[in-house]
C-alpha positions as CSV (number, residue, x, y, z in Angstrom):
1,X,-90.6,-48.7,98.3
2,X,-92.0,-51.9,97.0
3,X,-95.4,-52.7,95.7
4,X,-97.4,-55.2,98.1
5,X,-97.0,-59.3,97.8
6,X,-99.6,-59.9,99.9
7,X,-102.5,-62.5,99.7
8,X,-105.1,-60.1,99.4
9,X,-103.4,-59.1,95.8
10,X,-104.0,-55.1,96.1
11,X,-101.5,-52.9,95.2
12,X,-99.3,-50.7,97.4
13,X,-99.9,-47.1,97.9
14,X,-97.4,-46.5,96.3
15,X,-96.7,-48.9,93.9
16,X,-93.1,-49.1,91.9
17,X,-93.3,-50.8,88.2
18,X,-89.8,-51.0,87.3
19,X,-89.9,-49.2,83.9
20,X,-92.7,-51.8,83.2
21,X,-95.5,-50.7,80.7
22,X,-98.3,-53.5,80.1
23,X,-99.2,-51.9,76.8
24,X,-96.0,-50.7,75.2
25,X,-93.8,-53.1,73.4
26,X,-91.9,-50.7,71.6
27,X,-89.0,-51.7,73.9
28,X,-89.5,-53.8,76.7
29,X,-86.2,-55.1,77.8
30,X,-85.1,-53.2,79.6
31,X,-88.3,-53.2,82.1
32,X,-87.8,-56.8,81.8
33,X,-84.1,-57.1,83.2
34,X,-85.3,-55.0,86.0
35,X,-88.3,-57.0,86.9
36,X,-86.2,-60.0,86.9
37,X,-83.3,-58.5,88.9
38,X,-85.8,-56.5,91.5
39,X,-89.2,-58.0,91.9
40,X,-90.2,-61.0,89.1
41,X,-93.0,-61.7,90.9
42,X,-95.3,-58.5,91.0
43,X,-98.7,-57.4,91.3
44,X,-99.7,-54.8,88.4
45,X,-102.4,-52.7,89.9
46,X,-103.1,-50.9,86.5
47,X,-104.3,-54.5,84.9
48,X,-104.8,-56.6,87.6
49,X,-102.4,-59.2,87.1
50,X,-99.2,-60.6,89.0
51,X,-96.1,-60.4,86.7
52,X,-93.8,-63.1,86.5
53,X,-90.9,-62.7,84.5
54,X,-88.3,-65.5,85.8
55,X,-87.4,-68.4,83.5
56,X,-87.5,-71.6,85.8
57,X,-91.2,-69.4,87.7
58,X,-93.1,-69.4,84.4
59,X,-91.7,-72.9,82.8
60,X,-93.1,-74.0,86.4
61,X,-96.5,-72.2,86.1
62,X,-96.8,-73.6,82.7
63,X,-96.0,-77.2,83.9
64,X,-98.7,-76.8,86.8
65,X,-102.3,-77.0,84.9
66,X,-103.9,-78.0,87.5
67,X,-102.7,-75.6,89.8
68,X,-102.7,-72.5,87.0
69,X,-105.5,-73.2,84.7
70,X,-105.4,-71.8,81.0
71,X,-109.2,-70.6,81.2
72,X,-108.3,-66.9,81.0
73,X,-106.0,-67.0,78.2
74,X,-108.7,-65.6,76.0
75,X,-110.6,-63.2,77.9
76,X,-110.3,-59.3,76.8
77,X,-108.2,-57.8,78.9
78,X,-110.5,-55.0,79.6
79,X,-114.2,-55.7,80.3
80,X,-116.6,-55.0,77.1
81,X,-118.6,-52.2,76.4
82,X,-122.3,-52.5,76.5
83,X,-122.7,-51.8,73.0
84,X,-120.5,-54.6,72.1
85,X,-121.5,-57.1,74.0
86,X,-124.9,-56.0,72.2
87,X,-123.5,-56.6,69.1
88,X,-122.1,-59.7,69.8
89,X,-125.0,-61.3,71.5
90,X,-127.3,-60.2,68.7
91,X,-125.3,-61.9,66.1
92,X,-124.6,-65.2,67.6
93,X,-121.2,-64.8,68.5
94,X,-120.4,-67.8,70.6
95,X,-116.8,-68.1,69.6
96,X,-114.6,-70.1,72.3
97,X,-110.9,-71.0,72.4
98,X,-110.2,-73.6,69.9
99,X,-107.3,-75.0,72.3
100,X,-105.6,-72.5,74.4
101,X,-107.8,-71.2,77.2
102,X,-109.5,-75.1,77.7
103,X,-108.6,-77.2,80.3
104,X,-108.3,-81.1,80.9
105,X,-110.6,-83.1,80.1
106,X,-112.0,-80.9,77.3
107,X,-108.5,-79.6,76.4
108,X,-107.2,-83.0,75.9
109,X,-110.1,-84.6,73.8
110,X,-110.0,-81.5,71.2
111,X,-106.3,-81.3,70.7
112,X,-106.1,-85.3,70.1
113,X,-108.5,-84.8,67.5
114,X,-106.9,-81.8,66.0
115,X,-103.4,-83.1,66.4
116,X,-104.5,-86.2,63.8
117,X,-105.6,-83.3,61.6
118,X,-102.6,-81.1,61.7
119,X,-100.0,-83.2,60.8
120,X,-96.6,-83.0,59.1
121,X,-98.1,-84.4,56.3
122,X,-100.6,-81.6,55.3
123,X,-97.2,-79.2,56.1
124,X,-95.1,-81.0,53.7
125,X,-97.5,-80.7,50.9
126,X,-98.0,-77.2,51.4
127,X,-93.8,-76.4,51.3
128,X,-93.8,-76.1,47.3
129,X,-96.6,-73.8,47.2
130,X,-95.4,-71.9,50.3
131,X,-91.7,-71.4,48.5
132,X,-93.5,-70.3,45.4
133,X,-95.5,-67.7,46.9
134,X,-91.8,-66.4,49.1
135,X,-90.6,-66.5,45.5
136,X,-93.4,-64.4,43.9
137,X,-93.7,-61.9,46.8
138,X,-90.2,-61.0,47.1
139,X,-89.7,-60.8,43.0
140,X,-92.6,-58.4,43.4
141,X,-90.7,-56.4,45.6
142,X,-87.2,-56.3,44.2
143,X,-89.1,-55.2,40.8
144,X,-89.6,-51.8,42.2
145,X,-87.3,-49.1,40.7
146,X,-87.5,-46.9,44.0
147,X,-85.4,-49.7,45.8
148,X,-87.6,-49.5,48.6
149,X,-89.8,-51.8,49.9
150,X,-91.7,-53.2,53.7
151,X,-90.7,-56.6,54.2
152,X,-94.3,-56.9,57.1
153,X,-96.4,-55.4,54.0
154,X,-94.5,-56.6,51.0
155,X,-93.9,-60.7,52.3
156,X,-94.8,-61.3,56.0
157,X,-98.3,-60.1,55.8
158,X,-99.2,-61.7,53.0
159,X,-98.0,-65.3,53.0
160,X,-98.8,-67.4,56.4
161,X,-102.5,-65.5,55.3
162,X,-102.5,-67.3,51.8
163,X,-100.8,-71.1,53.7
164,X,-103.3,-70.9,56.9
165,X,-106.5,-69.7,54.7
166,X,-105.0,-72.9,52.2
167,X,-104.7,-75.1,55.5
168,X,-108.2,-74.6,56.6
169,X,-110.2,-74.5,53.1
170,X,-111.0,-70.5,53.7
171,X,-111.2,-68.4,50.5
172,X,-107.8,-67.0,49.6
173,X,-109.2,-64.3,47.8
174,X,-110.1,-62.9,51.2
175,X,-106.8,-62.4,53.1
176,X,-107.6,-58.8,53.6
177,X,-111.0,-59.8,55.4
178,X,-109.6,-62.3,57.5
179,X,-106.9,-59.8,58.3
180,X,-108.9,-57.3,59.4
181,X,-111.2,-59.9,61.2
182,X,-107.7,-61.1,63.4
183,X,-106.5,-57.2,63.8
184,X,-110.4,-57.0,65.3
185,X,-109.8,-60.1,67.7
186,X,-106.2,-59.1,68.9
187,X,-107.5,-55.8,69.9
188,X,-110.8,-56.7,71.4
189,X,-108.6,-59.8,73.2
190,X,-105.5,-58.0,74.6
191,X,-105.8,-54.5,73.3
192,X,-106.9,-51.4,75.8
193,X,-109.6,-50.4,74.0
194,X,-112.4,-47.9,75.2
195,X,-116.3,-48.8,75.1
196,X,-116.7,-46.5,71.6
197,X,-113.2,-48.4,70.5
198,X,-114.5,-51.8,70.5
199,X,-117.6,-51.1,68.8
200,X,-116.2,-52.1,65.0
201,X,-114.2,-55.0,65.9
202,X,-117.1,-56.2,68.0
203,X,-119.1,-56.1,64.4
204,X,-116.1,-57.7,62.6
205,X,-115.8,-60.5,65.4
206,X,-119.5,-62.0,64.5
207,X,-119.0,-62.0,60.7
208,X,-115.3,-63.7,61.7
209,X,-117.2,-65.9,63.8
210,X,-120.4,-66.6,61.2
211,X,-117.6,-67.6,58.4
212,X,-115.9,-70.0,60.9
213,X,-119.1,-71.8,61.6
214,X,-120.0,-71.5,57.9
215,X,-116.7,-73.3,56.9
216,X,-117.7,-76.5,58.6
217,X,-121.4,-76.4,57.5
218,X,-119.7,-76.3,54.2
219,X,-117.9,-78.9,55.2
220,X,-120.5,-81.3,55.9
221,X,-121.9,-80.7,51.9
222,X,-118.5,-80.8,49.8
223,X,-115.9,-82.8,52.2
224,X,-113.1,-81.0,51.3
225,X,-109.2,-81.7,51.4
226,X,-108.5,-79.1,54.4
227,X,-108.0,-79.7,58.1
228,X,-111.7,-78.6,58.1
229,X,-112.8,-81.0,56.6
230,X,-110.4,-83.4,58.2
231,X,-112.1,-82.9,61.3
232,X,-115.5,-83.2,59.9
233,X,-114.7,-86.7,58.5
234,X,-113.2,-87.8,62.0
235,X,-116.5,-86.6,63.6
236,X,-119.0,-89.0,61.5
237,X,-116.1,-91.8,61.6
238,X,-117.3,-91.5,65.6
239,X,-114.0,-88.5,67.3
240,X,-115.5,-86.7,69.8
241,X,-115.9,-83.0,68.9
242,X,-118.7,-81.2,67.8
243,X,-119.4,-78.6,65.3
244,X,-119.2,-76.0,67.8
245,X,-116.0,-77.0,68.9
246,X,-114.5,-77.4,65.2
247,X,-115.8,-74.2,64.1
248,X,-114.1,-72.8,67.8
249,X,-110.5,-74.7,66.7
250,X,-110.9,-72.8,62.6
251,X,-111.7,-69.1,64.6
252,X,-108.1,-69.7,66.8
253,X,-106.4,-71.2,63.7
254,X,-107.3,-68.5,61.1
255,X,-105.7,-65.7,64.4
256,X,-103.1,-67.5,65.8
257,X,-102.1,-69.3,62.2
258,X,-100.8,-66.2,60.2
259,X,-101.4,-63.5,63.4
260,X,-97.8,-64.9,65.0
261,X,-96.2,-66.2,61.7
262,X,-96.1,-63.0,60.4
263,X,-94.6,-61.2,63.2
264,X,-92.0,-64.1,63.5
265,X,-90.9,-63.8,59.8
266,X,-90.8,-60.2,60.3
267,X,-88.9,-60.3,63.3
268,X,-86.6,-62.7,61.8
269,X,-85.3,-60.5,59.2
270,X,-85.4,-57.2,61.0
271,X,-83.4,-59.1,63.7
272,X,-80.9,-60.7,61.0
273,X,-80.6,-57.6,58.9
274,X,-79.4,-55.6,62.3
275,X,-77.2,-57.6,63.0
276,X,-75.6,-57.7,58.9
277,X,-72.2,-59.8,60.1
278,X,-75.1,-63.0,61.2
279,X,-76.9,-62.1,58.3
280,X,-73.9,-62.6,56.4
281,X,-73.3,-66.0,57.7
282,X,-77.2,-67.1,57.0
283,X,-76.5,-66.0,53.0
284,X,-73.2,-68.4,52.4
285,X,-74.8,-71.3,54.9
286,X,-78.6,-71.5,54.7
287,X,-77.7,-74.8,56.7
288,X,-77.9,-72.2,59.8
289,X,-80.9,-70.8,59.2
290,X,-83.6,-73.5,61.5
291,X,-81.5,-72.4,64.5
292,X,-81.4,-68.7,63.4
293,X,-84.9,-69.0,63.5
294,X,-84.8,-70.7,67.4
295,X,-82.5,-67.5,68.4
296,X,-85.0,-65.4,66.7
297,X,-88.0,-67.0,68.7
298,X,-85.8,-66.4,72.0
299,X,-84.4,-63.3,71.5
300,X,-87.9,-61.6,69.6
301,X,-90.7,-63.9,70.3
302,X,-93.9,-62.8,68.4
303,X,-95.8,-63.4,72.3
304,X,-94.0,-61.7,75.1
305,X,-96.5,-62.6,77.4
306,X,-99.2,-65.1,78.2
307,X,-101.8,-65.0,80.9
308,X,-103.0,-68.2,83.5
309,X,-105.5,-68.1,86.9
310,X,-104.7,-69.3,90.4
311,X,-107.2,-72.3,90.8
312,X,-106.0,-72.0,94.7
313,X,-103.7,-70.4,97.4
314,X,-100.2,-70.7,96.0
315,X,-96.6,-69.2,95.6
316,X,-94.8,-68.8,92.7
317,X,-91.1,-68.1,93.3
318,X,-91.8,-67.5,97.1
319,X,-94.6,-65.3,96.6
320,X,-97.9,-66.2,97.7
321,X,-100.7,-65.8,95.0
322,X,-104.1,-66.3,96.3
323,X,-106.9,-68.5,94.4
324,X,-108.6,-66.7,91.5
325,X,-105.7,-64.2,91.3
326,X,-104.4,-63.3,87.1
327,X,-101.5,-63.9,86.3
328,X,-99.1,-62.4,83.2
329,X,-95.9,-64.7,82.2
330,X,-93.7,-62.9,80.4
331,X,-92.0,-65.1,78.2
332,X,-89.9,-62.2,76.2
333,X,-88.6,-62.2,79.5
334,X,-87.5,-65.7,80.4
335,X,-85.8,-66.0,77.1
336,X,-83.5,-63.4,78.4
337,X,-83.1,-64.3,81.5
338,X,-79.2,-65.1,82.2
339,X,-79.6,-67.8,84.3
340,X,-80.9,-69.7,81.9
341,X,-79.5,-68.2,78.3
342,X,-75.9,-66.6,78.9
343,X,-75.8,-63.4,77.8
344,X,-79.0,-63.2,77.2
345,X,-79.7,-59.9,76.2
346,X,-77.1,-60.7,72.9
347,X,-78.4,-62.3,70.0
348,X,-76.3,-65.4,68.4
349,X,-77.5,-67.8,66.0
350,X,-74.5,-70.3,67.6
351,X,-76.1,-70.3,70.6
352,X,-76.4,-73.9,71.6
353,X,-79.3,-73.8,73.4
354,X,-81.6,-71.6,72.1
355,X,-84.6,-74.3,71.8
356,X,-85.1,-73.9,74.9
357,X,-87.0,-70.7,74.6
358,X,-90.3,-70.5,75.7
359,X,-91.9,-68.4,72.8
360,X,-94.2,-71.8,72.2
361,X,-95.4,-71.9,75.8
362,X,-94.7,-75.3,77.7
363,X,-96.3,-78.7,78.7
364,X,-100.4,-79.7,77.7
365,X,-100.4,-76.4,75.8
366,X,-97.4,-76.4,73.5
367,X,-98.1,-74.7,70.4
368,X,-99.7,-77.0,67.8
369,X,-98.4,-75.4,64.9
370,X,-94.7,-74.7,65.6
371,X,-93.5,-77.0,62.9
372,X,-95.8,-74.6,60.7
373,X,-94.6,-71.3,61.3
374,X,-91.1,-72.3,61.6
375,X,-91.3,-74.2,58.1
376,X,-92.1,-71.1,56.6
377,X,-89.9,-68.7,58.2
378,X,-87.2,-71.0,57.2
379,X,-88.3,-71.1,53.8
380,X,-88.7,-67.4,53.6
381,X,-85.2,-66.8,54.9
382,X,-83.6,-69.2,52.4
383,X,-85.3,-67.5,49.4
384,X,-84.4,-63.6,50.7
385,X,-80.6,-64.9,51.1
386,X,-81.0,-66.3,48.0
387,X,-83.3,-63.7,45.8
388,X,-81.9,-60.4,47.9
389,X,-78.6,-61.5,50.2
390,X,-77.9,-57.5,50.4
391,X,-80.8,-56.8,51.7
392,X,-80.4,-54.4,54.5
393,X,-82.9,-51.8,57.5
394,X,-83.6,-48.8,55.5
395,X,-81.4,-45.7,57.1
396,X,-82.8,-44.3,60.3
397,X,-85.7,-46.9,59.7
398,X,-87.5,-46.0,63.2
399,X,-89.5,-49.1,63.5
400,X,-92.7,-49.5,66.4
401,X,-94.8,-52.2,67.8
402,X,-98.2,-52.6,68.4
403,X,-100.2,-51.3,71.3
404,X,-100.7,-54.8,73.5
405,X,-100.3,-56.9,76.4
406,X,-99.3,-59.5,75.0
407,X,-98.2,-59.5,71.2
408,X,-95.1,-57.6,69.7
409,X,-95.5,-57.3,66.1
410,X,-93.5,-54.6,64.3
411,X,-95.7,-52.1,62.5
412,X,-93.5,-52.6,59.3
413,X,-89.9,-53.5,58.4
414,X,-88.7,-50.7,55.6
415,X,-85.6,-52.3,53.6
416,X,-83.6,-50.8,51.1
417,X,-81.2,-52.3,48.0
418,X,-79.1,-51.7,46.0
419,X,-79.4,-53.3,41.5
């Protein structure tokens, strides 16, 4: 009994899933190994996609732009309401991707602007600040008499916030705005949300979208030292981008700049802390920690899937995909998958190739802030090993994900100590 691989793309009768649920990332490795191992190309009737979860299938889909085009990497995976497309219309909400859902030529031209702006440099001045604020966060939490604390609540939510919001030129004062703002555009984006559901986050999505284009007019007055303004100086010294699409880069940057760091640092110690004998070996040589943090992208990648179109007839993996057709990479699957990563399903921080995960995507569309979000996972793993090195889970901590297609980020990390 297998579900259909046909070019018409419709599911079978009967269709079999493998374990797989879209939505659930409580714990989807299992479902993974079987999809690998029994169909890892599949069409998923319930969302519309084909599933491909086979290293060497989805580093090839990545590679192949033009034959898998990026355009419906931001579109809400289920169709919106009436009263929110109201809403959104009604307040101007024109908000594109900044980078990842645009294709060549328009892809290209943004991201060589944007790459001059988001350089090493601007990191590298941000490291002291971003150490200071670790510091300060986890002194706050290791001051409480109960012992207790949540490392998502009590560090990870808090700090790529304060750096991206720093980065940009935003208003620090407001990280629980902008947080609510990106909760509003992950669930409106890849959440399974009914018509009533979406109605709030379609209201937070224009004011999200109004301070974006507000930043730049801004911008224009006070010139600021920020990658806003950056972009607003290369534009009168003749770059090609508008205002539009600089206000469209800030709306991706202020999600995808503290939306995935967070969920990496907080994967990176619950992942460490489970396994106390690595952990161990990351407190007496913080020298291990960058590729730690590589293991940690492979083994518990903040995006465990991705999603591309079919620009024509095609296979993938010896399965023909028809033009137009949706596709789903899971990449929390191809950084497990054994013919790539031995043993995949273990985690090791000696494992010598663990860069080559895919938990940044591949080719045009690399991830423009890497260096970013692992600079500060690094530094917030050398300053828990150093402030807390007996840091350890909280007994019978019974930790869940988020509802989503595409984004597994622990609901909160509850850690214990001892004086």
């Amino acid at each position: 009994m297998t579900s259909t691989r046909t070019l018409a793309g419709t599911a079978s009768a009967c269709p079999v899933h493998h374990g797989y649920e879209p939505f659930d990332q409580d714990d989807p490795f299992p479902s993974y190994a079987a999809l690998r191992a029994q169909e890892p190309v599949m069409f998923d009737e319930r969302i519309g996609y084909w599933v491909v979860s086979r290293y060497d299938d989805i580093k090839a889909v990545f590679e192949d732009w033009e034959t898998f085009s990026s355009e419906n990497a931001q579109a809400p995976v289920r169709e919106r309401g009436p009263q929110a497309r109201q809403i959104m219309e009604e307040g101007g909400f024109t908000a594109y991707s900044g980078l990842s859902a645009r294709v060549p030529p328009e892809h290209t031209r943004i991201r060589k602007v944007a790459a001059k702006a988001f350089t090493p440099r601007r990191f590298k001045v941000l490291e002291p600040e971003i150490r200071a604020n670790v510091v300060r966060l986890i002194e706050a939490m290791l001051a409480r008499p109960e012992r207790r604390g949540d490392l998502v609540r009590d560090l990870a939510h808090d700090l790529p916030t304060i750096t991206i919001l720093t980065l940009i030129g935003a208003d620090v004062d407001k990280i629980g705005t902008f947080k609510r703002w990106s909760d509003s555009r992950s669930a409106m984006t890849w959440g399974d949300l009914s018509d009533d559901e979406q109605v709030p986050h379609a209201r937070n999505l224009v004011d999200y979208w109004a301070e974006c284009r507000r930043l730049v007019a801004e911008a224009h007055e006070t010139a600021p030292d920020s990658l806003v303004g950056d972009m607003v100086r290369m534009q009168a010294e003749g770059d090609p981008i508008s205002d539009h699409e600089i206000a469209s880069v800030c709306y991706s940057l202020l999600f995808a700049g503290h939306e995935t760091t967070t969920t990496l640092i907080s994967n990176a110690l619950r992942v460490l802390l489970s396994h106390p004998e690595q952990w161990q070996c990351v407190v007496e040589d913080t020298g291990r920690i960058p590729a730690a943090v590589d293991e940690v992208l492979r083994y518990s990648p903040s995006i465990v899937g991705w999603r591309r179109r079919a620009l024509r007839d095609t296979e993938i993996g010896g399965v023909a995909i028809p033009k137009g057709a949706d596709i789903l990479l899971l990449m929390g699957s191809a950084n497990r998958d054994e013919s790539r990563f031995e043993h995949g399903e273990a985690f090791d921080i000696s494992r010598p190739n663990a860069r080559e995960h895919l938990s940044f995507g591949f080719g045009i569309h690399y991830c423009l802030g890497n260096m970013l979000a692992k600079l500060q996972t690094r530094i917030a793993l050398e300053e828990v090993a150093r402030l807390a090195p007996g840091l350890r889970l909280a007994d019978h901590a019974d930790i869940h994900f988020g509802h989503n297609l595409s984004f597994r980020a622990p609901a909160a990390v509850p850690v214990t100590w001892e004086d």
